[in-house]
N, C-alpha and C positions, 0 to 999 in steps of 0.2 A: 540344443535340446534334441532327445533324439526323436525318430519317427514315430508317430502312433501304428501301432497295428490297423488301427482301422480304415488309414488311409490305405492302404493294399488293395490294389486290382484284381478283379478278379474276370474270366473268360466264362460265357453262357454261346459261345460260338454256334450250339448244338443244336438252340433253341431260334424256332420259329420269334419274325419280327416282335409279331404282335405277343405272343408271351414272353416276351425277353422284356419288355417297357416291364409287365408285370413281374416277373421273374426277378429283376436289379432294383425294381421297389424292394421287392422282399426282404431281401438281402442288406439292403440301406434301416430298414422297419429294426429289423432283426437287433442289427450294428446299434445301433440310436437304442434300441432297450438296453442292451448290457452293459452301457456307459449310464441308461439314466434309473437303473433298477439296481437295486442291491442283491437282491438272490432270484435266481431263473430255477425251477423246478420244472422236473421230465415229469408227464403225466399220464397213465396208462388210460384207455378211452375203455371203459364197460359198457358193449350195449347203446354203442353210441348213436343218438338222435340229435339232429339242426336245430329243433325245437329245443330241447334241453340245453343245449350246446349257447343258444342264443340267452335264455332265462338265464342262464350264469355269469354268461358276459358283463350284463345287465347288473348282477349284485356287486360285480368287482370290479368296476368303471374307474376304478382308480390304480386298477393292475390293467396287464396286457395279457392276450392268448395267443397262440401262433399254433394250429392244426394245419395236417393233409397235407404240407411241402418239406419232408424229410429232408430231399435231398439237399434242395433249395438249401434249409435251413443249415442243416450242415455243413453247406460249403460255405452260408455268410461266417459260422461260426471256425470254422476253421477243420481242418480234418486230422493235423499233425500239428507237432509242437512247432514245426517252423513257418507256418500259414497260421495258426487260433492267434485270435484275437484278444487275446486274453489269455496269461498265463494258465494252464491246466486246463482248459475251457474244450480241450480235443474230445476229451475225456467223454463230457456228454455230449457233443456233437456223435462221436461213436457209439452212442446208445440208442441213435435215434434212428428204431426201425416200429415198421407195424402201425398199428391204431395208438398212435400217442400223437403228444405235443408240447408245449413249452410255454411254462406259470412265469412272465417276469413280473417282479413284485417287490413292495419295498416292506412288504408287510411280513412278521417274524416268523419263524419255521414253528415256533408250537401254533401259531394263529394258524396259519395255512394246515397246517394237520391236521387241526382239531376241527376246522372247517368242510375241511374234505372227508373225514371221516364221516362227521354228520350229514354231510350231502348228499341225497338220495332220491333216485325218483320213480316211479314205475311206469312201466310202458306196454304197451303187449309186444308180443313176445315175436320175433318175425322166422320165416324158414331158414334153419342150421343151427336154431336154439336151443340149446339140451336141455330136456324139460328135467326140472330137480323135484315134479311129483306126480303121480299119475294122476290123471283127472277120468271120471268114469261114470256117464249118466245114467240116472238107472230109466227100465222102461217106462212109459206111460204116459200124458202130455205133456207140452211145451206151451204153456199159456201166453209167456209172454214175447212168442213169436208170429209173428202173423199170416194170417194162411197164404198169402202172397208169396212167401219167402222159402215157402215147400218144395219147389222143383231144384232149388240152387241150395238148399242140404242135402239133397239127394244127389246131385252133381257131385259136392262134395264128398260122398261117401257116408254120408249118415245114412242109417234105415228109417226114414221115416214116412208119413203118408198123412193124410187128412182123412179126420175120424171127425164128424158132426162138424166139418169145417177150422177143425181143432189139430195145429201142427199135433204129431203123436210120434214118438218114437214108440217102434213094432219091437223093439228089442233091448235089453242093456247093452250099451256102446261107450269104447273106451276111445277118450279123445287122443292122449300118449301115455306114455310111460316113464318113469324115472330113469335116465342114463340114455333115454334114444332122443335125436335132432329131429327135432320138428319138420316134416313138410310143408309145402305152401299152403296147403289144405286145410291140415291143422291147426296152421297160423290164422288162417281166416277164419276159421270155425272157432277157435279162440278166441278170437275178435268181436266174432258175435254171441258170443258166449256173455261179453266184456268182463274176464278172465284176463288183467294183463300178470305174466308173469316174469319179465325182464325187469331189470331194477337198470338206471342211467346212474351211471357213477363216473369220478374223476379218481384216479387212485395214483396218490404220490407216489414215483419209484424210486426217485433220485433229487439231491437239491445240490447246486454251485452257487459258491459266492468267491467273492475272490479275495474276504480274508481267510476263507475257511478250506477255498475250494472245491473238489467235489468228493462228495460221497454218497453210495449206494442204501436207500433205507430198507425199512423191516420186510415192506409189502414187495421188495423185488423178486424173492422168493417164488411169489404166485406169477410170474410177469407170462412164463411159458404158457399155463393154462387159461387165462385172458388171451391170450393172441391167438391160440388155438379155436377158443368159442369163437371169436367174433371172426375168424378168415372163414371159420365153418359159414357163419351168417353168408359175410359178401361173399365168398365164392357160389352160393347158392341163387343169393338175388343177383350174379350177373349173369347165372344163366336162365334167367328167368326173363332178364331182362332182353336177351338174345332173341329167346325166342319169342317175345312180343313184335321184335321188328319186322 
């Protein structure tokens, strides 16, 4: 009989002890779904939130998710036809870059589409978010702000001031704009607005099965301008995060 693919060795040499135990889980995790799942979908991350991320997991306890370890996952999955574990299986291991991650699942490709098209959440919105409309308050008070909260809009960059103990914007002020990334500022001031304007989505890009194989769907199209918004995002908050320490 001959060898399984999935018996193959694989080297994590590179990797610290203590993430290596985690690192060759993964990798074993990974192996164990595509033997016990009939189709693995690539999944683009919009706007992605833990909180959201978790809610989902939650409705499809009968599927598996695998985020955040590319590499990882690529190498359990194989990177070439002489290493994949699975016939054509290279295929989408070489797709896997960016804010994605990996649907395995026994459940049918119109179910999973029709699911994920419907799935949606809103969030507010955080810095390097391209706001898709301008928001723009006009002058006069702000009642359901409380005079306490006057010096940290003004920190912010609002115009505002305490009239009869009454937040007041002194002027009409525009939060953003359509087609410009948000600042931290704005984000926060969005926040308080509770103005969320991000939407949390999963968006199929690709599905393998191994009698079908793999192939590329509709929404791959959009993949470049998803990856774009969201490295605008984190490349923002990890400089924010810098300069916190």
């Amino acid at each position: 009989m001959p060898k399984s693919k999935r018996d193959k060795k694989i080297s994590l040499t590179k990797t610290s002890k203590k993430g290596l135990v985690l690192k060759q889980q993964i990798v074993q995790d990974v192996r164990n779904c595509v033997e016990k799942y009939a189709n693995i979908f690539l999944l683009s991350v919009h706007n992605m939130r833990n909180s959201k991320l978790k809610d989902i997991r939650a409705e499809w306890k009968d599927s598996r998710f695998f985020f955040g370890k590319n590499k990882v996952i690529a190498l359990a999955l194989g990177k070439s036809p002489e290493n994949e574990i699975a016939e054509g299986i290279c295929k989408l291991s070489s797709a896997l870059r960016g804010q994605c991650g990996l649907l395995f699942t026994n459940r049918s490709k119109k179910e999973v589409l029709r699911s994920m098209d419907e799935y949606q959440e809103m969030d507010y919105a955080r810095s390097g978010f391209i706001a898709q409309d301008t928001i723009t308050l006009p002058e006069g008070p702000m009642p359901d702000f409380s005079h306490s909260i006057e010096p940290h809009l003004r920190q912010l960059g609002m115009p505002t001031a305490l009239q009869k103990g009454v937040v007041t914007l002194i002027k009409e002020y525009t939060v953003c704009k359509a087609g410009q990334s948000l600042t931290p500022e704005q984000a926060r001031i969005l926040k308080l607005l509770d103005k969320p304007l991000a939407t949390f989505k999963l968006i199929p890009l690709s599905v393998f099965s191994k009698k079908h194989g793999y192939k590329r769907l509709k929404t791959w199209v959009n993949r470049n301008e998803i990856e774009e918004n969201t490295a605008k995002e984190m490349e923002i908050e990890e400089v924010e995060e810098a300069d916190d320490t």
